[in-house]
C-alpha positions in Angstrom: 0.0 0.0 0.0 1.4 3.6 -0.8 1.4 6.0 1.8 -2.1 7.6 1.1 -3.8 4.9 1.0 -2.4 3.6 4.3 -3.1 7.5 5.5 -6.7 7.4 4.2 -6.9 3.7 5.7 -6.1 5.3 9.5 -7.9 8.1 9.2 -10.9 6.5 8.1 -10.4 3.4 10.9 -9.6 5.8 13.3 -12.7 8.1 12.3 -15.1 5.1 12.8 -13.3 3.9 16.5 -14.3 7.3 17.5 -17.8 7.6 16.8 -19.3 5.5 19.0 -17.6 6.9 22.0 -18.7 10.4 20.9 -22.3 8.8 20.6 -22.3 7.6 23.7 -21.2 10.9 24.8 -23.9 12.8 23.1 -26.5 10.8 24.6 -25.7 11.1 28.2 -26.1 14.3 27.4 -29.3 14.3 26.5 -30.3 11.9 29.3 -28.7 14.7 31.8 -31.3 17.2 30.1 -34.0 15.0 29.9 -33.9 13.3 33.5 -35.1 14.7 36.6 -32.9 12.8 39.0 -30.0 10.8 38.5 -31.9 7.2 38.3 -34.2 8.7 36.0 -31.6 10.0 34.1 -29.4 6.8 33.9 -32.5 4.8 32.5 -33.2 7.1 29.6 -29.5 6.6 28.6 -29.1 2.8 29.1 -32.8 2.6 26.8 -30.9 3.5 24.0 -28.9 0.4 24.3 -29.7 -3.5 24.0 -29.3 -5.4 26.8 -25.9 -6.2 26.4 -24.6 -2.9 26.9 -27.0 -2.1 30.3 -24.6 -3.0 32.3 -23.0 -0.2 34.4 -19.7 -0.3 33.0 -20.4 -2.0 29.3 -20.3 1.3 27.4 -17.4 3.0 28.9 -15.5 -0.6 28.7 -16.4 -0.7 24.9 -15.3 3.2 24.7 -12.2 3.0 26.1 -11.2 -0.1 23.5 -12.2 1.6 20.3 -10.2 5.1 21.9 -7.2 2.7 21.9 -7.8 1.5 18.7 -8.7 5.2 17.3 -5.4 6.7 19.5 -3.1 4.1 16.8 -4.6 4.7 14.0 -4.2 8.6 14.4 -0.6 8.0 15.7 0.4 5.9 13.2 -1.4 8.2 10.4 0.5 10.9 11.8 3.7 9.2 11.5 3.2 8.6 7.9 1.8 11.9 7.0 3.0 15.4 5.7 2.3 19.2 6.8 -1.5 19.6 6.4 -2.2 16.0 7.8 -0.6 16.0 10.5 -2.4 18.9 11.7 -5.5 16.8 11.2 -4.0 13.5 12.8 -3.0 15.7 16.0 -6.7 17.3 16.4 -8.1 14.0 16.5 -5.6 12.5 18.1 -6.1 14.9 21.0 -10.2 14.4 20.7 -9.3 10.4 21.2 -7.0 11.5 24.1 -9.5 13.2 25.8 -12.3 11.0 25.6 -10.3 8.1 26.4 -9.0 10.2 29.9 -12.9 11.4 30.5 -14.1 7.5 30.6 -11.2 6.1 32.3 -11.7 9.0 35.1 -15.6 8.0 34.9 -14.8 4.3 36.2 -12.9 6.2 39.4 
């Protein structure tokens, strides 16, 4: 594989590892809006999810495995790119980096 197809390759990979953590994101906080207390609030969120992912640490364990995986890609595409890419690769890079640290602090 050339080099922009490898670079196209992680920043595509990397893209797709990082949308479900940002989902998961988005809809806690719509559940915080929603809800009236916390339990209330924490039902509306886990409905969004089957059964699998109820449990109370399913969704941040899931997160925190496709942040790793979205943290390599955009390392490794960085490592391959040029001037404008990298620029990219270091933005999301960063986003990965600082969803991964907000779920691992939310299993504390």
């Amino acid at each position: 594989m050339s080099n922009n197809s490898k670079r196209l390759f992680y920043l595509i990979t990397g893209i797709l590892c990082l949308i479900f953590p940002v989902l998961v994101f988005v809809i806690w906080i719509k559940a915080v809006n929603a809800g009236a207390d916390h339990s209330m609030r924490v039902e509306i969120f886990r409905s969004h999810f089957p059964s699998y992912l109820q449990d109370r640490f399913a969704t941040t364990y899931v997160s925190i495995v496709l942040l790793i995986g979205s943290i390599i890609c955009f390392v490794k595409g960085r490592e391959i790119s040029q001037h404008g890419m990298r620029h990219t690769f270091l933005f999301l890079l960063i986003i990965s980096m600082l969803f991964f640290f907000l779920n691992v602090w939310n299993m504390m």
